[in-house]
PAZAPA-4460 file (N, C-alpha, C; in steps of 0.05 Angstrom, whole numbers, plus 32768, in hexadecimal, padded with zeros to 4 digits):
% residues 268
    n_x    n_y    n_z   ca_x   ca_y   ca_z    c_x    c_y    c_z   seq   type   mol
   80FD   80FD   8023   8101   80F9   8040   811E   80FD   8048     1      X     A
   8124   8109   8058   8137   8111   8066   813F   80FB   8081     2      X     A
   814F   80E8   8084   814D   80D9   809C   816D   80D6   80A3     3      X     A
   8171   80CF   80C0   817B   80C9   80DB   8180   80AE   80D5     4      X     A
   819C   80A9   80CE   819E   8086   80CD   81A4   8083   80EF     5      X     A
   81A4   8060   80F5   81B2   805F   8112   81D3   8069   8109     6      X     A
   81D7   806A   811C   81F3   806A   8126   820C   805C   8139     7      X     A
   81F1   8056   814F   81FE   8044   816E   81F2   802B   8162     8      X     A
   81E6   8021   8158   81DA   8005   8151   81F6   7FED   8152     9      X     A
   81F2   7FDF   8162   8203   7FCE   815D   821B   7FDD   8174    10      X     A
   8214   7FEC   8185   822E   7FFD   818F   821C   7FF9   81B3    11      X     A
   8202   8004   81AD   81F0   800D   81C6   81E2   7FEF   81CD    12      X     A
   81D9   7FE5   81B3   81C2   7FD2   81B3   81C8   7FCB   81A3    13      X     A
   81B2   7FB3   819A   81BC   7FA2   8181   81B2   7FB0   8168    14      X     A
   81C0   7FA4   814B   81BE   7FB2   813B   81A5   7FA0   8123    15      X     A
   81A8   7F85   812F   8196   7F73   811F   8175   7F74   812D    16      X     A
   8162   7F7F   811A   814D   7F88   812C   8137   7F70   8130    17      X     A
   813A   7F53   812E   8134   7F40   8139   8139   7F3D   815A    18      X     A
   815C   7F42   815E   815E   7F44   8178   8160   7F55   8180    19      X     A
   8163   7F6E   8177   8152   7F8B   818B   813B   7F8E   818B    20      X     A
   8129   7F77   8182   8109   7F7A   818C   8107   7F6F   819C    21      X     A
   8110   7F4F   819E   8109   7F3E   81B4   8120   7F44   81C7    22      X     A
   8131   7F5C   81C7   813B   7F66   81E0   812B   7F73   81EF    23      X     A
   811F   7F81   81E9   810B   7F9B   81EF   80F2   7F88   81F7    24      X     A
   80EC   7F7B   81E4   80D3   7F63   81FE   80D7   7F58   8206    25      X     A
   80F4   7F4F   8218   8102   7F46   8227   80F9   7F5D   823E    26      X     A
   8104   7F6F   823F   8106   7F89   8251   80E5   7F8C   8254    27      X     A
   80D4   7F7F   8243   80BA   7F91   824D   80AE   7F74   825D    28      X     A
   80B1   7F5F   8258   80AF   7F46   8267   80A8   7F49   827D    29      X     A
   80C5   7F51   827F   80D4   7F56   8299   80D7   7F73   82AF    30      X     A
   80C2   7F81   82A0   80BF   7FA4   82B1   80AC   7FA7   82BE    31      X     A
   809B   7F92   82CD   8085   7F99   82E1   8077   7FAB   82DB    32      X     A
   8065   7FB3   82F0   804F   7FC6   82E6   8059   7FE4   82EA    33      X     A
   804D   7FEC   82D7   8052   800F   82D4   8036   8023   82DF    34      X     A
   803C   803C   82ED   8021   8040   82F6   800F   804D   82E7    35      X     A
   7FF7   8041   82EC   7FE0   8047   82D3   7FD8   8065   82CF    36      X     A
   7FDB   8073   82DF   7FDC   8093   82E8   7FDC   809F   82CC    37      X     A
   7FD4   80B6   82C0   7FD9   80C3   82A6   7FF7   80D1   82AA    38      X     A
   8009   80C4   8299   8028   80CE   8297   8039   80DC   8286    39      X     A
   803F   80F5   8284   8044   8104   8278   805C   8104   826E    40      X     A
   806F   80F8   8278   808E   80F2   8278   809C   80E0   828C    41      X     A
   80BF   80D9   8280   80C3   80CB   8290   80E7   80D9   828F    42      X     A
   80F9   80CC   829E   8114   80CD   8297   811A   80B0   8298    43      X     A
   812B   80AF   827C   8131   8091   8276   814D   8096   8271    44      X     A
   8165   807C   827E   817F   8080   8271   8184   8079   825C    45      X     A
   819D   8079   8251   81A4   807A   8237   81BD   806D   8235    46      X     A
   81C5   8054   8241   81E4   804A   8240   81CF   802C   8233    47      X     A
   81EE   801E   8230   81E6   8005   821B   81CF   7FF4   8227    48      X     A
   81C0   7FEE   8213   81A9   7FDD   8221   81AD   7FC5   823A    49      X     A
   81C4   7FB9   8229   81C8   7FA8   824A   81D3   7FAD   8263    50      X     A
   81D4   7FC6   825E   81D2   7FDC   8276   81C3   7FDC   8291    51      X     A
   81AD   7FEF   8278   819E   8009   8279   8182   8003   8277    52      X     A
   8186   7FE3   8258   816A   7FE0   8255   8154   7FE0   825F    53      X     A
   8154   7FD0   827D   8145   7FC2   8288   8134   7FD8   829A    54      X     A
   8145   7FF5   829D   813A   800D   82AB   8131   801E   8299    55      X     A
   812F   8025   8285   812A   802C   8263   8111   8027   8260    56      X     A
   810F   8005   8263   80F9   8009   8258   80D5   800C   826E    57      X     A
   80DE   8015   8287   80CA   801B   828B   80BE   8036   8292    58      X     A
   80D7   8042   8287   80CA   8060   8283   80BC   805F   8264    59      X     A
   80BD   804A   8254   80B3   804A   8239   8098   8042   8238    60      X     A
   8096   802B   8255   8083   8020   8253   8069   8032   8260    61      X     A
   8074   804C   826B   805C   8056   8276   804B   806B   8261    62      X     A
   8058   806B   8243   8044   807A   822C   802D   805F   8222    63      X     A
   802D   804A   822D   8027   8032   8219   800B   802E   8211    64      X     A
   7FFA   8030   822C   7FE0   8036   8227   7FD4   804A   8223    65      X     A
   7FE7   805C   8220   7FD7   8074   821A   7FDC   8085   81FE    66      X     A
   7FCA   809C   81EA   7FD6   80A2   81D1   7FE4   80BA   81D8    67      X     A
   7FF9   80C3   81CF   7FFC   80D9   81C9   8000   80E4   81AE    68      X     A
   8008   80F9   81AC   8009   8100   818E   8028   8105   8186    69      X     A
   8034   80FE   8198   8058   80FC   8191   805E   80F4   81B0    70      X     A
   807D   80F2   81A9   808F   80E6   81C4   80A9   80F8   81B5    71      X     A
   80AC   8100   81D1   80C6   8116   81D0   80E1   810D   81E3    72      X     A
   80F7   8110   81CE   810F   8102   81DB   811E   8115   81DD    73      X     A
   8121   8122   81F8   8137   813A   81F9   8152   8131   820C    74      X     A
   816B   8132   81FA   8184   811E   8206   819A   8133   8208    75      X     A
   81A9   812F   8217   81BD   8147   8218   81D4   813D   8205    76      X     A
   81EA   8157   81F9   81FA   814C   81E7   8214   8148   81F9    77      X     A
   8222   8130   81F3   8234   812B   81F9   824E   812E   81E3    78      X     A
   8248   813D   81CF   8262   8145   81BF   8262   8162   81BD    79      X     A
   824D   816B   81B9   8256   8189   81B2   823D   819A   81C6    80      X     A
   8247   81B5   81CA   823C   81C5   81DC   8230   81DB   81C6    81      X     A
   821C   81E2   81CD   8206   8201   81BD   81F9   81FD   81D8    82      X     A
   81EB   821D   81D3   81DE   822C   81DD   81C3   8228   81E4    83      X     A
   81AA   8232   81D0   8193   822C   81CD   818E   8207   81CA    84      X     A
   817E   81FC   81D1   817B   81DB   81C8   8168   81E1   81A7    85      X     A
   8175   81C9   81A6   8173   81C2   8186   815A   81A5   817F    86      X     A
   8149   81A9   816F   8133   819C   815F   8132   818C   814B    87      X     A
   8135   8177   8146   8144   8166   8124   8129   8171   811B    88      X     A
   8134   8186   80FD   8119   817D   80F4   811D   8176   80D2    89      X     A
   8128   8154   80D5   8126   8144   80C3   810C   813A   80BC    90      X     A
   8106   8126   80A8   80F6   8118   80AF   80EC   8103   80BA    91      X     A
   8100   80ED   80B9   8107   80D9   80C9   8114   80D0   80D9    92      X     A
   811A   80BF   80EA   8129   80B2   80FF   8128   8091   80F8    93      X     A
   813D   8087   80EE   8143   806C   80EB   8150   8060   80FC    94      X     A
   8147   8035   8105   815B   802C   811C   8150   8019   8111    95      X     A
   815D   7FFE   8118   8159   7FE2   8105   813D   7FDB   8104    96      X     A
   812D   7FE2   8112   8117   7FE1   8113   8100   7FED   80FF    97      X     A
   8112   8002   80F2   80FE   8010   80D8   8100   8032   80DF    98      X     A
   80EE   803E   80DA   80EA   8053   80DA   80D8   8067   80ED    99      X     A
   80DD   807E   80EF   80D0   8093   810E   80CE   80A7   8101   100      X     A
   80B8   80B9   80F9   80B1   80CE   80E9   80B5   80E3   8103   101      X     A
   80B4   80F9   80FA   80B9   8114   810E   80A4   812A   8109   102      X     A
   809B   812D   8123   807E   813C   8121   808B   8158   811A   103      X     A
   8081   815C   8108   8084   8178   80F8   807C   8192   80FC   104      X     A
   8061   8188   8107   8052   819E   811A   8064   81A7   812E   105      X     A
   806B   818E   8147   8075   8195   8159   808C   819E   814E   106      X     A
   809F   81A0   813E   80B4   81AD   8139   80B4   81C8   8137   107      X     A
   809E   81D4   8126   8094   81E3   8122   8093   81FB   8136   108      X     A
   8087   81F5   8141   8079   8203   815F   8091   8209   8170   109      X     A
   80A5   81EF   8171   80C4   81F8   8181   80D1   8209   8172   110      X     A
   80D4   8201   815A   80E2   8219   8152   80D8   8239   8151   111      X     A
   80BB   8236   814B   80AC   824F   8153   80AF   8255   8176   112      X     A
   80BA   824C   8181   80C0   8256   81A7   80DB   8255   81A5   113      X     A
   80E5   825A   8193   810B   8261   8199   811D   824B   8199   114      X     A
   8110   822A   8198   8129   8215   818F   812A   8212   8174   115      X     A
   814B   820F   8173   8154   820F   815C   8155   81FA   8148   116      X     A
   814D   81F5   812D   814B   81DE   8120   8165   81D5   8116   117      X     A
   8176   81C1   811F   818B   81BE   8112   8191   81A5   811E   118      X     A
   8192   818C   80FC   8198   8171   80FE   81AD   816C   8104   119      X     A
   81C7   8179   8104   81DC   816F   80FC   81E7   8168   811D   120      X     A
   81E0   8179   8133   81E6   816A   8148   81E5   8157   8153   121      X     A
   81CB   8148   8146   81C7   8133   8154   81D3   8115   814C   122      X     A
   81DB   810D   8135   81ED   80FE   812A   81FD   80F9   8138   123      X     A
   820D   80FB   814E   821D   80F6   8158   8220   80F4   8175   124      X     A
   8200   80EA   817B   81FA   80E7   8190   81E1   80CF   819C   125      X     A
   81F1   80C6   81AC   81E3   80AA   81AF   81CF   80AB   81C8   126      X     A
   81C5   80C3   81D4   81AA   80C2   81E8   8198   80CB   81E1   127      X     A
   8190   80D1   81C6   8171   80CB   81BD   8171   80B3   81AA   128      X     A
   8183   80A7   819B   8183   8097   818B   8174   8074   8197   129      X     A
   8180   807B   81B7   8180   8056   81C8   8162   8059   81CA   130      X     A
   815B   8075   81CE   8136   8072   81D8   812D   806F   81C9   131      X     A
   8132   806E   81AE   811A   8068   8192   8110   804E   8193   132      X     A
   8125   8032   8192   811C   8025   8188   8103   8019   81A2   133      X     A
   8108   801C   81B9   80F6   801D   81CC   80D2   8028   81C1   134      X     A
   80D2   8042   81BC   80BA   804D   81B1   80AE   8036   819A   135      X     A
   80C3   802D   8186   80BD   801F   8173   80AC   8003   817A   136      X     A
   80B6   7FFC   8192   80AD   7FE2   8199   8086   7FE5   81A6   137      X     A
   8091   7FFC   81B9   8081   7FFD   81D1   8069   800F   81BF   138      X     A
   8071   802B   81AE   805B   8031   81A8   805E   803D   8184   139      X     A
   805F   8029   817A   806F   8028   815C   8052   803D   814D   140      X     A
   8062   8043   8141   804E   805D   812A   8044   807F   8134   141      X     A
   804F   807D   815A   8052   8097   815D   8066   80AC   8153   142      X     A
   8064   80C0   8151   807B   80D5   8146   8086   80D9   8159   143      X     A
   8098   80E1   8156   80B4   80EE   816A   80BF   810C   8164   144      X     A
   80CE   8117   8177   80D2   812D   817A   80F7   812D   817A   145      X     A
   8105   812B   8177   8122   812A   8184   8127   8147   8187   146      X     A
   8139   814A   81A1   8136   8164   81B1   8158   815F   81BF   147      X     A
   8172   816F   81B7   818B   816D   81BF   8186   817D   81D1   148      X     A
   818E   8184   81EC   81A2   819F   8202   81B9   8199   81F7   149      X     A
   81C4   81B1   81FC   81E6   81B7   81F1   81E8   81C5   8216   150      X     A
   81E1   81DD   8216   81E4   81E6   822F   81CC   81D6   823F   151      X     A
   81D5   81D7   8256   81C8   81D0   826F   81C1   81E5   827D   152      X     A
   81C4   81F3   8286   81C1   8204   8294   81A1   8213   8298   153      X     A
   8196   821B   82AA   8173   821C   82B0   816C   8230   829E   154      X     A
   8175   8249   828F   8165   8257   8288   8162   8248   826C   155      X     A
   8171   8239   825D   816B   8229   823E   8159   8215   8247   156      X     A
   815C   8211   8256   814C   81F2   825F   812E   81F2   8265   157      X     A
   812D   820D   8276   8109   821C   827A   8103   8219   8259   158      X     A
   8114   8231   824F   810B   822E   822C   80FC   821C   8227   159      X     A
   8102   8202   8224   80FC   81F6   821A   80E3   81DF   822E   160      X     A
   80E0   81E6   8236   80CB   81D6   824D   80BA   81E9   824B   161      X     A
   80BD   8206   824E   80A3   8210   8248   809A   8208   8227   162      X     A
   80AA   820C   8211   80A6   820A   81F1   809C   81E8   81F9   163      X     A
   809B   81DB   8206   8091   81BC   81FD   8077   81BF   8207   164      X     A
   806E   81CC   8222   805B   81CD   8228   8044   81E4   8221   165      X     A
   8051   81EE   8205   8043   81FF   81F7   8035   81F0   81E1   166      X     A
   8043   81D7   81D8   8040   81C0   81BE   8017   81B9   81C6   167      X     A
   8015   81B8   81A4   7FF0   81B1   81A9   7FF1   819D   81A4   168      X     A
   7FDB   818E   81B4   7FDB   816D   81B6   7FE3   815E   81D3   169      X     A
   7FEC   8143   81D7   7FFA   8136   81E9   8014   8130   81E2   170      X     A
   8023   813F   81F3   8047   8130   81F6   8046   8120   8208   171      X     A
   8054   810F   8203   806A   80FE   820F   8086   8107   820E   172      X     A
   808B   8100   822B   80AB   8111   8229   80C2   80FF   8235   173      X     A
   80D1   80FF   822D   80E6   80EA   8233   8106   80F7   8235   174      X     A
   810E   80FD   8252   8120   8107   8257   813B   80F1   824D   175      X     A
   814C   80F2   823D   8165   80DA   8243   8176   80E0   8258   176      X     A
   8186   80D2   826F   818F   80D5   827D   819B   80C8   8294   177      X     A
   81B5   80BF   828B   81C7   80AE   829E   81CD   80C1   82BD   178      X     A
   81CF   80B3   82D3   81D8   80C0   82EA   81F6   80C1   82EF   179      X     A
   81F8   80BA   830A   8212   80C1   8312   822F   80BA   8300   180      X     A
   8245   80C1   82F3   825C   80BC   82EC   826E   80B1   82F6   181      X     A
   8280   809B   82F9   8299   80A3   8313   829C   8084   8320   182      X     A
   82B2   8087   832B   82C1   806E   832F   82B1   805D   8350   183      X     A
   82A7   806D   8363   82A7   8063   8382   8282   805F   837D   184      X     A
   827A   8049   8385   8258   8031   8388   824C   804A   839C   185      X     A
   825A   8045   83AE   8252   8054   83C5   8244   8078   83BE   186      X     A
   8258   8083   83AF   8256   809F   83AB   8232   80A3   8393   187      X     A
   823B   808E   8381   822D   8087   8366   820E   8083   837C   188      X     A
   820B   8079   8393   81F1   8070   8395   81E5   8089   83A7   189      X     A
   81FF   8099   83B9   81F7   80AB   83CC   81EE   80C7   83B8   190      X     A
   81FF   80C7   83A6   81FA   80E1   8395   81DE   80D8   837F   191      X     A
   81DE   80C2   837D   81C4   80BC   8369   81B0   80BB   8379   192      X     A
   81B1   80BB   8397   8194   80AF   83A3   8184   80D2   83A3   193      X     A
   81A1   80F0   83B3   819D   8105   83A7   818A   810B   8395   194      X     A
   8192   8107   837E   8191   810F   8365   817B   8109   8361   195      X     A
   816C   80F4   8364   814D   80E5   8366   813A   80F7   8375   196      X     A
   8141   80F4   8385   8133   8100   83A4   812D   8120   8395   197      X     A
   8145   8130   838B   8139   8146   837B   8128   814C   8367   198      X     A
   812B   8140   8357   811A   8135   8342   8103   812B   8346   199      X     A
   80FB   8124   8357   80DF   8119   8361   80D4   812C   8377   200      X     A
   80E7   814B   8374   80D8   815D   837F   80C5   8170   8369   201      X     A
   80CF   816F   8352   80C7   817B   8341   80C8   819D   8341   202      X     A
   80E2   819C   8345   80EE   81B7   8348   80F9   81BB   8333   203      X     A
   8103   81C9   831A   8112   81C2   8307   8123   81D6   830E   204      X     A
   8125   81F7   8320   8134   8206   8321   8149   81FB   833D   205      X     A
   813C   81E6   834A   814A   81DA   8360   8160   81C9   834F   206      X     A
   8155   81BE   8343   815F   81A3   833B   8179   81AA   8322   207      X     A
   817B   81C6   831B   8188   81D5   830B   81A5   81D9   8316   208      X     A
   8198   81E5   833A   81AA   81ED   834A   81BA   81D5   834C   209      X     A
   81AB   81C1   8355   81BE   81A7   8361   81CF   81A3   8353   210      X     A
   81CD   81A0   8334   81DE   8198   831E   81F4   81AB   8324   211      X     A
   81EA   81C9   8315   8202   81DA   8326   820F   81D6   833E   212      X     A
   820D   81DB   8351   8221   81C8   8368   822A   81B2   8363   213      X     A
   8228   819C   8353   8230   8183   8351   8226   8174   836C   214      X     A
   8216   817A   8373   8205   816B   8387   81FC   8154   8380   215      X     A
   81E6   815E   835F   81E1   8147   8359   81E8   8146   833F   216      X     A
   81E6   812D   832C   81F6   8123   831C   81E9   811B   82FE   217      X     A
   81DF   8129   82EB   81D4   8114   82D1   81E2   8122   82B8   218      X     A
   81EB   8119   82A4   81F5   8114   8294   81D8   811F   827E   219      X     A
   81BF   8118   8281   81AF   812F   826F   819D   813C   8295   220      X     A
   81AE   814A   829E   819E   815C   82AE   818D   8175   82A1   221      X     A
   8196   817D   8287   8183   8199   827C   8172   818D   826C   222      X     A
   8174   816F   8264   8156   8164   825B   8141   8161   8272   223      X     A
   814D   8159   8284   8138   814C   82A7   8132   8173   82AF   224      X     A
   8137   817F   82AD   8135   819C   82B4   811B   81A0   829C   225      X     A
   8121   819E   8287   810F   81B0   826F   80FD   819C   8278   226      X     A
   80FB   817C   8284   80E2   816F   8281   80CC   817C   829E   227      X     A
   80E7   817E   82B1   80D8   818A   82D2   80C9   81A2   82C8   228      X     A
   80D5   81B2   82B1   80C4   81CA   82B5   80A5   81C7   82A6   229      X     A
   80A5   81B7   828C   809C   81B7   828A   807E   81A1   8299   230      X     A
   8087   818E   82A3   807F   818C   82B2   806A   819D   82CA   231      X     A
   8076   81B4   82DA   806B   81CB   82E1   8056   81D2   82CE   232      X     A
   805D   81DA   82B8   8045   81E6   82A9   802E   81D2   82AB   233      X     A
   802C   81BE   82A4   801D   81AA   829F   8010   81A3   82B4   234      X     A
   800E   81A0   82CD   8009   81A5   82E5   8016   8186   82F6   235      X     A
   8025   817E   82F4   8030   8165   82F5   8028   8162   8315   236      X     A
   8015   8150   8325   8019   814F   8342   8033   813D   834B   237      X     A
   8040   8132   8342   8052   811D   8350   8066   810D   833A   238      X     A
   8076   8101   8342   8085   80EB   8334   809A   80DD   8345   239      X     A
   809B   80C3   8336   80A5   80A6   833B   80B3   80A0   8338   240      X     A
   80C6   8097   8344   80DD   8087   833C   80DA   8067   8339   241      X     A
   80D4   805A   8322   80D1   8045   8313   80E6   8028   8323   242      X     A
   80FE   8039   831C   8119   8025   831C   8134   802B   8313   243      X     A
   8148   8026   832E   815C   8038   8331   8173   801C   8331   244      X     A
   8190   8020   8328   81A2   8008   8320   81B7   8015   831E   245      X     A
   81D3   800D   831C   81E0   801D   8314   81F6   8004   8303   246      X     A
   8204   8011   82F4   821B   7FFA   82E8   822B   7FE4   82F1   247      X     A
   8237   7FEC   8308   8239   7FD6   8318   822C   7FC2   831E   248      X     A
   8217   7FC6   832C   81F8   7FB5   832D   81F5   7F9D   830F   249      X     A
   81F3   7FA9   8302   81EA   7FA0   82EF   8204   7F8A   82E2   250      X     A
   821C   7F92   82E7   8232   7F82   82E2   8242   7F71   8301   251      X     A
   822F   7F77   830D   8235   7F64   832C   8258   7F6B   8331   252      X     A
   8254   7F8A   8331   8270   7F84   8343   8274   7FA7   834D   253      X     A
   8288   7FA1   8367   8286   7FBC   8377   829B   7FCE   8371   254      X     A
   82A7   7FCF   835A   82C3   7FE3   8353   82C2   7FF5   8335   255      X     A
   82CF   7FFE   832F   82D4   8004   8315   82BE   8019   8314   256      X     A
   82BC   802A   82FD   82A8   803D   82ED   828D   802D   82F1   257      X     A
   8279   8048   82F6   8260   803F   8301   8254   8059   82F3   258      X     A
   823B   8053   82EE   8227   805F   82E2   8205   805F   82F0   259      X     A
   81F7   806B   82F3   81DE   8064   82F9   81CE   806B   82EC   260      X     A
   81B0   805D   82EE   81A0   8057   82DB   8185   8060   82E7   261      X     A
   816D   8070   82E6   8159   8073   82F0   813E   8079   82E0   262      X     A
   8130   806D   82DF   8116   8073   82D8   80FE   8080   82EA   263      X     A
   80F6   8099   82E4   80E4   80A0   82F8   80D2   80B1   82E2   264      X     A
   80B6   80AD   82E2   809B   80B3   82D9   808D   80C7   82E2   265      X     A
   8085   80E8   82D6   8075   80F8   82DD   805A   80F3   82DF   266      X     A
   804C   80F9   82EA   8028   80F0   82F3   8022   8106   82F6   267      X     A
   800A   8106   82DE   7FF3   8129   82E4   7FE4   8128   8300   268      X     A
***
């Protein structure tokens, strides 16, 4: 076996997996109802759980009742930039919690549609790593997929939204993805409310543009793109926005660096 130790453990979340369990059923306690609708994907952030958690996990919570045959985590890289998006195809994924096998098939098949297999990017990146232990809790013994963007930009990003919605079986898809950047509450909520509002048009070549302009704002925008498109294929009628927060909020105060946080759910 080939495996993915953590890395952010103890950095993102906790690293003792006693209390990153009963953190995580803390957050599911506490996440109200999710809609029962058949859900194909979600976009979940990816900043430290006492963040982020609490909006996290109910994009997690909307695979729960239902099976699929993997859950796919496509996160943008924040250290290094490539071209084509990239596929771990290790065999495992480790987080204090134990172990996450990687559907092999589905690797398979991506790399047979033009993504590229190569582990070594992802080590050093902490927005697919925070969504594992989530899966572990909520739907432990599914396989996973880990899926990096390097470029953003719409024509890599179709790539790969059409290649997912070529995969045999049921995906689950899980965009990672923090919103707005930047110092002013005000800007963070006007440019994130944007950014929502697009995204829940299910446009992915719109929502491509906006990014381009800097209209609107996400930090994995060419994961939420590869999920919109594929989405399209799949015949997606609608989606939800769950629950929206931003850093401030969550640390009760109106100044300084702000971040936002949104969960919103595709529905066939």
């Amino acid at each position: 076996m080939e495996i993915r130790n953590p890395v952010f453990a103890d950095h993102f979340y906790p690293g003792d997996p006693t209390t990153l369990k009963s953190m995580i059923e803390t957050f599911i306690s506490q996440a109200g109802a999710v809609p029962e609708d058949e859900i194909c994907g979600a976009v979940a952030p990816h900043a430290g759980y006492q963040f982020s958690g609490g909006v996290a996990v109910l994009s997690h919570l909307a695979y729960k009742d239902e099976e699929f045959d993997r859950i796919m985590i496509i996160g943008p890289s924040h250290k290094s930039y490539f071209w084509e998006p990239r596929v771990d195809n290790r065999s495992h994924w480790r987080t204090p919690l134990g172990d996450s096998e990687i559907d092999q098939v589905a690797v398979d098949h991506l790399v047979s549609s033009g993504i590229v297999a190569d582990s070594g990017v992802f080590d050093p990146e902490h927005s697919l790593e925070v969504q594992l232990p989530f899966i572990q809790v909520i739907s432990p013994g599914t396989k996973i997929v880990p899926v990096i963007v390097g470029d953003q930009g719409f024509d890599s990003c179709k790539k790969l939204g059409d290649a997912i919605s070529r995969l045999p079986g049921k995906t689950f898809v899980i965009a990672s993805s923090d919103l707005y950047h930047g110092y002013s509450l005000d800007e963070c909520r006007r440019i994130d409310n944007h950014t929502i509002e697009t995204v829940l048009g299910l446009d992915p070549e719109r929502f491509s543009q906006e990014l381009t302009a800097e209209r609107a704002m996400a930090c994995g925008g060419g994961p939420i793109v590869a999920l919109l498109q594929h989405c399209r294929q799949a015949g997606v009628g609608s989606a939800k926005m769950l629950r929206y927060t931003n850093s401030n909020e969550v640390m009760g105060v109106s100044g300084g660096y702000c971040v936002g946080y949104v969960s919103i759910v595709f529905l066939r």
